[in-house]
C-alpha positions as CSV (number, residue, x, y, z in Angstrom):
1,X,0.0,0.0,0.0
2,X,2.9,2.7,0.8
3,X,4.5,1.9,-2.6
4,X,0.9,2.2,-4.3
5,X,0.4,5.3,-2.0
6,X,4.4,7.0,-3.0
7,X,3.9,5.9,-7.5
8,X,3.6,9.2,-9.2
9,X,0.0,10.0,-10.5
10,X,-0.6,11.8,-14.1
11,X,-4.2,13.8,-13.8
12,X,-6.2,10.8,-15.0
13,X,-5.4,9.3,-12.2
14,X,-2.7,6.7,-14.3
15,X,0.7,5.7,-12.8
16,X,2.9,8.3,-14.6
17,X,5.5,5.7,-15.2
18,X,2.9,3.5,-16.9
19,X,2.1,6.7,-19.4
20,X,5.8,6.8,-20.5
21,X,5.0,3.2,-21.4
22,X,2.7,4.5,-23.9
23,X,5.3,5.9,-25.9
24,X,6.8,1.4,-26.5
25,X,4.8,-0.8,-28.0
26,X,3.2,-3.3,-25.7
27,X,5.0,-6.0,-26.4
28,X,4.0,-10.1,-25.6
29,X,5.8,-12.7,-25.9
30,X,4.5,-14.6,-28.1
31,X,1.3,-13.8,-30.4
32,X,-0.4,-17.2,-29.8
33,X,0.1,-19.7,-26.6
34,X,3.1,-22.0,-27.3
35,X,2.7,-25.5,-26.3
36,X,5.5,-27.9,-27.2
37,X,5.0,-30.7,-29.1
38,X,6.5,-33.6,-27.0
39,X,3.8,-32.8,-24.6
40,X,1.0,-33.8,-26.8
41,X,2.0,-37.1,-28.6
42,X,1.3,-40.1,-27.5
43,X,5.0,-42.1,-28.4
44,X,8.3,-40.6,-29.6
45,X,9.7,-43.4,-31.0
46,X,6.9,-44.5,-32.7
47,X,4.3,-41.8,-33.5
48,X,0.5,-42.5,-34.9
49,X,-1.1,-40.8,-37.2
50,X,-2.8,-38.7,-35.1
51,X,0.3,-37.8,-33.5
52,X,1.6,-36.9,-37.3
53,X,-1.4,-34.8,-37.7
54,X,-0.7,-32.9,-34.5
55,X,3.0,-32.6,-35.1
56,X,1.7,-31.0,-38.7
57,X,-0.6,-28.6,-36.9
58,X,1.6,-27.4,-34.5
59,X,4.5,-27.2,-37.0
60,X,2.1,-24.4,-38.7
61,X,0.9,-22.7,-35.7
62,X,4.4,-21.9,-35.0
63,X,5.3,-20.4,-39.0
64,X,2.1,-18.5,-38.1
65,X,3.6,-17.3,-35.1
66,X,7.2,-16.6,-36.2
67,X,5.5,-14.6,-39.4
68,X,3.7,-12.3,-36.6
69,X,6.4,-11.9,-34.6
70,X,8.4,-10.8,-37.9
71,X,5.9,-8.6,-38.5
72,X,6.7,-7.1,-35.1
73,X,10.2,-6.4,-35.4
74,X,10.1,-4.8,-38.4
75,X,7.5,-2.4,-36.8
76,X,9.7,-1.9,-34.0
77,X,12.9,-1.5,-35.9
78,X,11.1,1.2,-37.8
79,X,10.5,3.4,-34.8
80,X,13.6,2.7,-33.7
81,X,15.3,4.1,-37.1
82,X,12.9,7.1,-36.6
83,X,13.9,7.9,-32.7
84,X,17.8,7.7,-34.2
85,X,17.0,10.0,-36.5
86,X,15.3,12.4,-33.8
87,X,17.9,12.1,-31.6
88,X,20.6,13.1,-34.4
89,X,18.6,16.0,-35.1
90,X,19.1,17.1,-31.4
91,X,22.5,16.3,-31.2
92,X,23.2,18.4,-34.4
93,X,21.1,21.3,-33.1
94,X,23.4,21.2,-29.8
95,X,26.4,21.2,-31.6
96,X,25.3,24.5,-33.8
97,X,24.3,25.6,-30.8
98,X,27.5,25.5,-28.9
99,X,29.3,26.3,-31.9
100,X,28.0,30.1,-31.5
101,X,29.5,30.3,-28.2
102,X,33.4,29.1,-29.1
103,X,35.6,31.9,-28.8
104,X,36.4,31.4,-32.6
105,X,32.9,33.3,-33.3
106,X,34.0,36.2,-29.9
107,X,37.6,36.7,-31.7
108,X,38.1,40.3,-33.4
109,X,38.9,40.4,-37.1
110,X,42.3,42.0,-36.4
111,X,43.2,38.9,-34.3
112,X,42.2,36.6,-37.0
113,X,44.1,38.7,-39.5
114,X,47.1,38.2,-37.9
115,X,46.5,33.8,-37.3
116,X,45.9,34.3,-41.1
117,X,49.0,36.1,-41.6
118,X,51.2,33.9,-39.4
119,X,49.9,30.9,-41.3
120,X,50.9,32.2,-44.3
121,X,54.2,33.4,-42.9
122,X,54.8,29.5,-42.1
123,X,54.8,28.3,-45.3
124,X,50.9,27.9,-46.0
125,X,50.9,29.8,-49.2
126,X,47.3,29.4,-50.3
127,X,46.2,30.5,-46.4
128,X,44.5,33.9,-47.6
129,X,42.6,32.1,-50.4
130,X,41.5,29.4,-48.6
131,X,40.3,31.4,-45.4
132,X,38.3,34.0,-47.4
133,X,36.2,31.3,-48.7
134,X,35.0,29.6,-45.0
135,X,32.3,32.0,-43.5
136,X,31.3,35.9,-43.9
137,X,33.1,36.7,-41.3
138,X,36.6,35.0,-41.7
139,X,35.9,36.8,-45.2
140,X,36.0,40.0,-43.3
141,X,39.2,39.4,-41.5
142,X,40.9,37.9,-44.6
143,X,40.5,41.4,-46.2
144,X,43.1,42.9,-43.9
145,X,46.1,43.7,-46.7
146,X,48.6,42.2,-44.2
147,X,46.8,38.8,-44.7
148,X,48.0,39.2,-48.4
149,X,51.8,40.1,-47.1
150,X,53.4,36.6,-48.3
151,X,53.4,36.2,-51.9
152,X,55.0,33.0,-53.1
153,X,55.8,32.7,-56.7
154,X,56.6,29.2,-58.3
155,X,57.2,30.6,-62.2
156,X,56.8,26.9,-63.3
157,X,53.0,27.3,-61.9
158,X,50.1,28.2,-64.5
159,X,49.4,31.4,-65.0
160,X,51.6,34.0,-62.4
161,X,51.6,36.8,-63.6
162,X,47.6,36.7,-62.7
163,X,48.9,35.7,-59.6
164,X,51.3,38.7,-58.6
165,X,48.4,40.8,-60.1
166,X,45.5,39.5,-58.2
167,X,47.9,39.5,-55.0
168,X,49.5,43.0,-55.2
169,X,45.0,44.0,-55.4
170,X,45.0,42.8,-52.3
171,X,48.0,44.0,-50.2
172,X,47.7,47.5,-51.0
173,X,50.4,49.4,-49.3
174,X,51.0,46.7,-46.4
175,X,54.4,45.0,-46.2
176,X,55.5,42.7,-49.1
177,X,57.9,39.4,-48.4
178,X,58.2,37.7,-51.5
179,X,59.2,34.3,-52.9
180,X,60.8,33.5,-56.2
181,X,61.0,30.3,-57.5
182,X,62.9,30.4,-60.8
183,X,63.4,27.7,-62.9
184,X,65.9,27.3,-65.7
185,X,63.6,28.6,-68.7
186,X,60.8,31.0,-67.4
187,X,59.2,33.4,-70.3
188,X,57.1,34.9,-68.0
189,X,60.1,36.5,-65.5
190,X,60.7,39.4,-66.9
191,X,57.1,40.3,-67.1
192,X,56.6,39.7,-63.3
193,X,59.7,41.7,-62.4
194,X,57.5,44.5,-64.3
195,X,54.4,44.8,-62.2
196,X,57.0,43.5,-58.4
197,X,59.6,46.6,-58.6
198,X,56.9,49.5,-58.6
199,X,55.9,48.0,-55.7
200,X,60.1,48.1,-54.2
201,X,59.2,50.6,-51.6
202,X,57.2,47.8,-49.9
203,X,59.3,45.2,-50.3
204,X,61.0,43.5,-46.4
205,X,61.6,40.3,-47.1
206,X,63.3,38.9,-50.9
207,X,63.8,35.5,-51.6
208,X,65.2,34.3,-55.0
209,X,65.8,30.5,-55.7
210,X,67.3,30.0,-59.1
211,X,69.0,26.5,-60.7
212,X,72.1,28.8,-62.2
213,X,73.9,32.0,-61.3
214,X,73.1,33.5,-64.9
215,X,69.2,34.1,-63.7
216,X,70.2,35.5,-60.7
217,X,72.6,37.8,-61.8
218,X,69.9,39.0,-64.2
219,X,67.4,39.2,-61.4
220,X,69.5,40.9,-59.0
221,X,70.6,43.7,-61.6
222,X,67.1,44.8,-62.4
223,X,66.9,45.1,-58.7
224,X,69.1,48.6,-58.8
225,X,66.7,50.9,-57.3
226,X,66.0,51.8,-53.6
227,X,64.6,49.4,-51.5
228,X,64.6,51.8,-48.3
229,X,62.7,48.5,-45.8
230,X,64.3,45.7,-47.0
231,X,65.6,43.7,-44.1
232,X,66.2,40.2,-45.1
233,X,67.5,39.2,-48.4
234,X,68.4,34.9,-49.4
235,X,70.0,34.1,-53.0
236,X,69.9,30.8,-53.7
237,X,71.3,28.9,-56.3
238,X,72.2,25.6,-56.9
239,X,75.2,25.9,-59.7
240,X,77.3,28.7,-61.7
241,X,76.1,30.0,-65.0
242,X,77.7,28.0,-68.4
243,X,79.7,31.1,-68.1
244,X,81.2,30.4,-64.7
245,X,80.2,33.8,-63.7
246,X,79.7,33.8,-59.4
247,X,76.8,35.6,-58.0
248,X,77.6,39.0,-58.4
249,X,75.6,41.3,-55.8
250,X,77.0,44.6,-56.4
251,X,73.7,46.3,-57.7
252,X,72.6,46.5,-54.5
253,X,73.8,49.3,-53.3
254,X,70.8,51.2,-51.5
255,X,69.0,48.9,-49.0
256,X,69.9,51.1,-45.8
257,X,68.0,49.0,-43.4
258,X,69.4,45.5,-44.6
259,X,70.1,43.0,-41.7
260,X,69.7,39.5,-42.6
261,X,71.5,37.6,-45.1
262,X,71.2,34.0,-46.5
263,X,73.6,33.2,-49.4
264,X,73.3,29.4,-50.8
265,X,76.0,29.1,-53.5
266,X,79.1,27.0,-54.3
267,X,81.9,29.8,-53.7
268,X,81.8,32.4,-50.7
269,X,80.0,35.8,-51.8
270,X,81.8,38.6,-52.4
271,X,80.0,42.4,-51.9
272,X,81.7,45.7,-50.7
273,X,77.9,47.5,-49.7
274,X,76.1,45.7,-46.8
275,X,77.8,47.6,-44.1
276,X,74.5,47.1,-41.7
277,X,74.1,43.6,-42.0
278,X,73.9,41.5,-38.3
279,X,73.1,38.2,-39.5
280,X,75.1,36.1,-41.8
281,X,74.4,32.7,-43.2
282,X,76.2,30.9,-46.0
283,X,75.3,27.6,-47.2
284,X,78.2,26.2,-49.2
285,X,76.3,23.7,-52.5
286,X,78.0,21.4,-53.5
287,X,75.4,19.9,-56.4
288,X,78.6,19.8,-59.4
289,X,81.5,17.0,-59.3
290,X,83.7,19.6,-58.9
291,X,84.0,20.7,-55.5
292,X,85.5,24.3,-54.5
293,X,88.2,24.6,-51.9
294,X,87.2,27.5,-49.0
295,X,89.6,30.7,-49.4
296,X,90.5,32.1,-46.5
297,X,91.6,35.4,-47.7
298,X,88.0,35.8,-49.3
299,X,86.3,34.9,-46.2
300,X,88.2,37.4,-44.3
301,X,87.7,40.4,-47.3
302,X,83.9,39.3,-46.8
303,X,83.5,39.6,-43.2
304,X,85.9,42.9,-43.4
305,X,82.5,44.2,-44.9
306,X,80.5,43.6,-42.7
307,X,81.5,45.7,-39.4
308,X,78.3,45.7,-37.2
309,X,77.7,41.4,-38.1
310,X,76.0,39.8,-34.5
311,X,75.2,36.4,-36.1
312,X,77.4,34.1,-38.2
313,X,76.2,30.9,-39.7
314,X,78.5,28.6,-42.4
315,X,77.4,25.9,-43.6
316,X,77.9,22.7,-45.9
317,X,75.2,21.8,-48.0
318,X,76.0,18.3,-48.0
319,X,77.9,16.1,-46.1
320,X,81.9,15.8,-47.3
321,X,84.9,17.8,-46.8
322,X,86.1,20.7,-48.6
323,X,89.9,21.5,-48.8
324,X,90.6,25.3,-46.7
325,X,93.7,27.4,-48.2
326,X,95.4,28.9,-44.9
327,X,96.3,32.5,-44.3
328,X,98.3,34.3,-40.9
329,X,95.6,37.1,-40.9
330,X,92.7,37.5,-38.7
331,X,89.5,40.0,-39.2
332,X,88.1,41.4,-36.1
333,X,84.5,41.3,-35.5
334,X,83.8,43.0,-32.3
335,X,79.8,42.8,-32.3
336,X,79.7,38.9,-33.1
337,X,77.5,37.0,-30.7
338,X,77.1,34.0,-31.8
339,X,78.8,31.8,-34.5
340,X,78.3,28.6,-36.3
341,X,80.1,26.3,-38.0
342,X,78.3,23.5,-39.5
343,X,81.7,22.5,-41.5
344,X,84.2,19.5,-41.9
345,X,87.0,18.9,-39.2
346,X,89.8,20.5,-41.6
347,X,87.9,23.6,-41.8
348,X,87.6,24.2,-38.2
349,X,90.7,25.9,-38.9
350,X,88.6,28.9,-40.2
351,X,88.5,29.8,-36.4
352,X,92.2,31.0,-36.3
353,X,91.1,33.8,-39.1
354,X,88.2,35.4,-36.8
355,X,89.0,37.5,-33.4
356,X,85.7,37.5,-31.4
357,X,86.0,39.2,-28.0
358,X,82.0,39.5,-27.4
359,X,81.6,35.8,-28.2
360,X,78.1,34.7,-26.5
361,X,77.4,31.1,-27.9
362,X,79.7,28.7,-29.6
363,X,78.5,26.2,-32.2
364,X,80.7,23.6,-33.6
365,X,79.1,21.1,-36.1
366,X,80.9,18.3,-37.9
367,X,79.3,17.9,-41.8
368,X,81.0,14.9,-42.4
369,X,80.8,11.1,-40.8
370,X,82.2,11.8,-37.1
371,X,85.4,10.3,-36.8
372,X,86.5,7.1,-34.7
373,X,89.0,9.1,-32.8
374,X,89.2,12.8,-31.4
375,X,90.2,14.8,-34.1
376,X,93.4,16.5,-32.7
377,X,93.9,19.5,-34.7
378,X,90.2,20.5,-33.9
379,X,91.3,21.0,-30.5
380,X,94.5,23.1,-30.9
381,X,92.2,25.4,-33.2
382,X,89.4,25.7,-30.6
383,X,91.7,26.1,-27.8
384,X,93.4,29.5,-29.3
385,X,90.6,30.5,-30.5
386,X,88.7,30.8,-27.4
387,X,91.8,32.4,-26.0
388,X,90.5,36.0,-27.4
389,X,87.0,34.9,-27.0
390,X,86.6,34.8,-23.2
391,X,83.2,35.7,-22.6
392,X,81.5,32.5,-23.8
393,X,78.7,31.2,-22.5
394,X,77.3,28.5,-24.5
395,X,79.5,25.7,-26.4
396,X,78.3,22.9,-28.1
397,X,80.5,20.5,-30.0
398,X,78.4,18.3,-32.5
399,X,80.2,15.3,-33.7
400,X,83.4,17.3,-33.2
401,X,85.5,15.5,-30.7
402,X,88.4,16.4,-29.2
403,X,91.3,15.4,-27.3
404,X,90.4,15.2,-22.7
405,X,93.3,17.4,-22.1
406,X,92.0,19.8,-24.6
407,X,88.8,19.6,-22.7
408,X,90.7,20.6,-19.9
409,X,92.1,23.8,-21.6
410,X,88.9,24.9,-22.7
411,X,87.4,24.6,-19.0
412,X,90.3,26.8,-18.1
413,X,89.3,29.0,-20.8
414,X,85.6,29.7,-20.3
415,X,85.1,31.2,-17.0
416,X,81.3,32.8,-18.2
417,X,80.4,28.8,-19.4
418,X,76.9,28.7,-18.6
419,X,75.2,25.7,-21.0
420,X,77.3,23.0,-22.2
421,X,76.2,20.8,-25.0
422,X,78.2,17.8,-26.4
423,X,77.0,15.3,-28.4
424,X,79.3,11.8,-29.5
425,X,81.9,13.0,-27.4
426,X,84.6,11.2,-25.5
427,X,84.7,13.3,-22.5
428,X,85.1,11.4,-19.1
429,X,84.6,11.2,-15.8
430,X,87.7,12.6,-14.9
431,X,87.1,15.4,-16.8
432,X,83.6,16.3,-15.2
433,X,85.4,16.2,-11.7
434,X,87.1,19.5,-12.9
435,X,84.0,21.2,-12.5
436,X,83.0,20.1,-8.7
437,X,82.8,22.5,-6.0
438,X,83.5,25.8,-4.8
439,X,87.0,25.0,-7.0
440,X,86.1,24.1,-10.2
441,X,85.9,25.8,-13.6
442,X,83.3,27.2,-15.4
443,X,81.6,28.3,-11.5
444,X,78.4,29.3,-14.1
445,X,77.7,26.4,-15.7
446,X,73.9,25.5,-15.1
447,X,72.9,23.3,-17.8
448,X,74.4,20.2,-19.2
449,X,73.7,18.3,-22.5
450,X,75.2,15.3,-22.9
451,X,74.3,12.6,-26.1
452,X,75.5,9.3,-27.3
453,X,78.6,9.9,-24.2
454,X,79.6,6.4,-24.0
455,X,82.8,7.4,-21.9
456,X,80.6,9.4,-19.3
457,X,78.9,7.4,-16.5
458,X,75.9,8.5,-14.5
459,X,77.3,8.9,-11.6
460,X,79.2,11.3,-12.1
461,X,77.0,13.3,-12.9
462,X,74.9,12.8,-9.8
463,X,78.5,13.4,-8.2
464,X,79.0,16.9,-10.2
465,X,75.0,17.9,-9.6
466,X,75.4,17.3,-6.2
467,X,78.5,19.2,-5.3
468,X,77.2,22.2,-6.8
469,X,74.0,22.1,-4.4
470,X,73.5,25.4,-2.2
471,X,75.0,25.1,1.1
472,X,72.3,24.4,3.1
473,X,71.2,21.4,0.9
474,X,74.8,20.0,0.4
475,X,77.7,18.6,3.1
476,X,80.3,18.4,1.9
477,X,81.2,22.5,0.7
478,X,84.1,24.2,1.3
479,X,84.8,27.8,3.5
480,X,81.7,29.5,3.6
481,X,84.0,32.7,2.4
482,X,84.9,31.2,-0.8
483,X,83.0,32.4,-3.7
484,X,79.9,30.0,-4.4
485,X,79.1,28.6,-8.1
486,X,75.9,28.3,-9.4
487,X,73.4,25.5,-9.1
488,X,73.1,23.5,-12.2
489,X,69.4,23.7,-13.1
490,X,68.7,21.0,-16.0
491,X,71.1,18.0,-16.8
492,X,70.2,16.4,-20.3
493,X,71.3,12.6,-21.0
494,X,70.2,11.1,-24.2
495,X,71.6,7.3,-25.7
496,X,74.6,8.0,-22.9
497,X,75.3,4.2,-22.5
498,X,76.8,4.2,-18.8
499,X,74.1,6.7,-17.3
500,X,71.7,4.0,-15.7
501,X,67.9,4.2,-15.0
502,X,68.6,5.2,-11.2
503,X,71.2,7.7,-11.8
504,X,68.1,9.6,-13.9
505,X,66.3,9.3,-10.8
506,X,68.8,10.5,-8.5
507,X,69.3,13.8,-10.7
508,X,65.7,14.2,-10.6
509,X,66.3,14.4,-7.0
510,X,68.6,17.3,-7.0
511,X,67.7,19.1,-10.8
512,X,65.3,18.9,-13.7
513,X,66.3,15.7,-16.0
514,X,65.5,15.8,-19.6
515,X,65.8,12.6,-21.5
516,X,64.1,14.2,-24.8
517,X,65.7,16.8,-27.2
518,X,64.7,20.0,-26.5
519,X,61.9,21.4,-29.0
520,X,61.6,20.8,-33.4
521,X,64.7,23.4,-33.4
522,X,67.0,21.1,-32.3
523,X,69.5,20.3,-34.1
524,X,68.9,16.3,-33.6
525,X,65.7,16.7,-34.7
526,X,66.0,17.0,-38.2
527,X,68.8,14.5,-38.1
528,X,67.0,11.7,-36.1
529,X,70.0,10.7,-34.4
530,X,68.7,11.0,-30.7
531,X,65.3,9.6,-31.4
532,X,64.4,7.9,-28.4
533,X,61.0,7.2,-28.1
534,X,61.4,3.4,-27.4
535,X,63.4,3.9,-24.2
536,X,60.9,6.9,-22.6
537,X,57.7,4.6,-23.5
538,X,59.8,2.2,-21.7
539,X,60.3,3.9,-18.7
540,X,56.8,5.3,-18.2
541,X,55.0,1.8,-18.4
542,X,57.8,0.1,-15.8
543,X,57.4,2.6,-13.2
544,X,53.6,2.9,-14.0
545,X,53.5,6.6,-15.0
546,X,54.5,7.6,-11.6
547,X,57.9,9.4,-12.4
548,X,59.4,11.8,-10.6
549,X,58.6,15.6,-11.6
550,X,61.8,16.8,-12.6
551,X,61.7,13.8,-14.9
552,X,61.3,15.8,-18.3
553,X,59.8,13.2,-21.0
């Protein structure tokens, strides 16, 4: 009686539970009573006629009944199929719902303007087409001229000089970087170049690609004008003309606000007029059998033109070695912050040609196979040169090994050392200990990156990590009036064959412990060498995802 008393009641006085029933079919069990057939004969082994008969009868009565219940299902599975197709209609209508109230329909059109701009600024060329033709208002934002900024120009594509003119419609008088991709035989080049220089006063960013140094001498000399905000300028070229003729970059002579440089060509560039530039970077092709050697007399006259260079990048196209003709002389280069060479050992030697008393980061990159053994001579060369360059505070030696005692010199050398990166290096533990305590070198060295270290064991590192602790976390420190060096903050140890699972741990313990490159600039990254995926999956299903913190994975 309470339950009776406690059902919910509809206003006719029916059990509302029994009303949502309504909405089902009412459905038996079976559409006639069913009786089984051993019930009803008289003998199974032997049956008489009239338990044929039955057998016959009740073999039909159940086809009648199996045809009803047929019937029923396919009733059923109809409004079934109609409630699905109800209940996608709602789900749908939620979905446009919510869909109004993303903060991709709140953002301002400036703001999407400049994530249109940004994508095309990555690479996506076809970004301001494509987003104009999505919704009204993505339509609005892609009308912004700086959306249009990035023209990139394949002359081997259909049709471009529509393309230049349907693009310069858009950009009015907004910045314009453009890309030139110039093949050997392009009738249209001349008539692009047409309707691009009006526009020079516009131009910031110019990038030519040509197959021969014949085009882009020819591109390059109808460039003689004023281009008062260009700031970044890249030539390159894969080969020489069939004349032999090097680029030749002497037409431009008024681009006052010209900072960045990328030269890709077989022979160093030679120029007399880009007195403001701050950031060299030559690529050194290498697509012919022949094979040019590296001058040093025209890489000093180069960089003698270039007085106010921060940034200086060489680089070998392709793995090998090029032969380097010596010379006594040195430039200076008083502003240069950071160099790198990404070269063969026998052209380390270019250091002794380069004084660099500002010297911030150090980047030494072997182009070719790395060598079995330490090459020596890289060593002597790095040694004197960081004897004028004292004030270094990042050094990384990829695939350029050198001797342990000229690991020692260099410690000696680099009193401002704060990152250190080495990577297929023979360095030991009895070189680490040179860095320990209150004593050792280097007393601001903070982050270590060791790879593929097969002389270097874990612990000591733990050992070095720990005797660099503060005082009050550490023991064993020295006189509390000698001067203090600096905590190392983040200890890197990838494919290092003698630093153990625990030893990971125990840094953890004391520092941040990354066993993973460090972001898509790295320099392994492209390269694939310290790929090790295999080894963190590893580590995160043994110890159950519960790693420490300062475990960086």
């Amino acid at each position: 009686m309470y339950l009776l008393e406690n059902l919910p009641m509809g206003r006719l006085g029916v059990c509302q539970m029994c009303m949502d029933r309504r909405w089902y079919h009412n459905v038996t069990v079976s559409p006639t009573p069913l009786t089984s057939v051993l019930d009803c004969i008289s003998c199974i082994r032997e049956p008489t006629e009239d338990d044929i008969l039955l057998i016959h009868q009740t073999t039909m009565a159940d086809e009648e009944a199996i045809q009803e219940l047929d019937s029923e299902m396919t009733s059923l599975y109809s409004v079934l199929e109609r409630l699905r197709v109800q209940k996608d209609k709602h789900r749908e209508n939620i979905r446009r719902a919510r869909s109004l109230l993303t903060l991709a329909r709140r953002l301002p059109p400036e703001l999407l303007a400049r994530i249109f701009e940004i994508c095309a600024k990555n690479g996506w060329t076809r970004a301001p087409v494509v987003v104009s033709q999505v919704c009204s208002a993505w339509r609005k934002a892609a009308a912004f001229p700086r959306v249009w900024s990035y023209l990139f120009l394949d002359l081997r594509s259909r049709n471009p000089t529509g393309k230049v003119m349907f693009w310069l419609s858009k950009i009015q008088h907004a910045p314009l970087h453009i890309t030139l991709d110039i093949p050997l035989e392009s009738p249209s080049l001349e008539e692009v170049l047409s309707l691009l220089i009006p526009r020079s006063k516009q131009w910031h960013t110019l990038i030519i690609k040509s197959i021969d140094s014949t085009t882009m001498n020819y591109v390059l000399r109808r460039c003689n004008f004023p281009l008062p905000d260009l700031r970044q300028l890249d030539v390159i070229t894969e080969m020489e003309g069939s004349q032999g003729d090097p680029v030749n970059m002497s037409s431009l002579q008024d681009a006052p606000r010209l900072s960045r440089l990328l030269i890709e060509q077989p022979n160093l560039p030679q120029w007399n007029n880009f007195m403001k530039v701050t950031k060299l970077h030559i690529v050194l092709s290498s697509s012919t059998l022949f094979v040019p050697s590296i001058n040093a007399t025209d890489w000093i006259e180069m960089l003698q033109a270039l007085p106010e260079l921060r940034d200086l990048t060489l680089e070998l196209s392709k793995p090998g070695t090029r032969t380097y003709n010596d010379i006594q002389r040195a430039v200076d280069l008083p502003h240069l912050e950071s160099l790198t060479l990404h070269v063969s050992p026998e052209v380390n030697r270019i250091l002794l040609t380069m004084h660099t008393p500002a010297l911030r980061q150090l980047h030494l990159r072997c182009s070719s196979d790395p060598l079995a053994r330490p090459h020596m001579p890289s060593g002597a060369h790095l040694c004197r040169f960081l004897e004028s360059s004292p004030c270094v505070q990042l050094l990384e030696l990829y695939d350029v090994d050198v001797q342990r005692i000229d690991f020692v010199r260099c410690f000696e050398l680099l009193p401002k050392l704060e990152e250190l990166r080495l990577h297929d290096s023979d360095i030991a533990d009895e070189q680490l200990r040179l860095l320990h305590g209150d004593t050792g070198h280097c007393p601001n060295l903070a982050r270590l990156d060791f790879r593929w270290c097969n002389y270097l064991t874990g612990s000591a590192l733990v050992n070095l990590t720990k005797s660099r602790l503060p005082q009050t976390e550490s023991e064993d420190r020295g006189s509390p009036t000698m001067p203090q060096t600096r905590q190392i903050n983040e200890v890197a140890v990838i494919n290092c064959l003698h630093v153990k699972e625990q030893d990971v741990f125990d840094l953890a313990e004391m520092t941040h412990c990354r066993v993973l490159i460090r972001s898509n600039e790295d320099h392994c990254y492209r390269r694939g060498c310290c790929n090790n995926e295999r080894y963190r999956q590893r580590l995160r299903l043994r110890h159950n995802n519960k790693l420490p913190k300062r475990v960086i994975l």
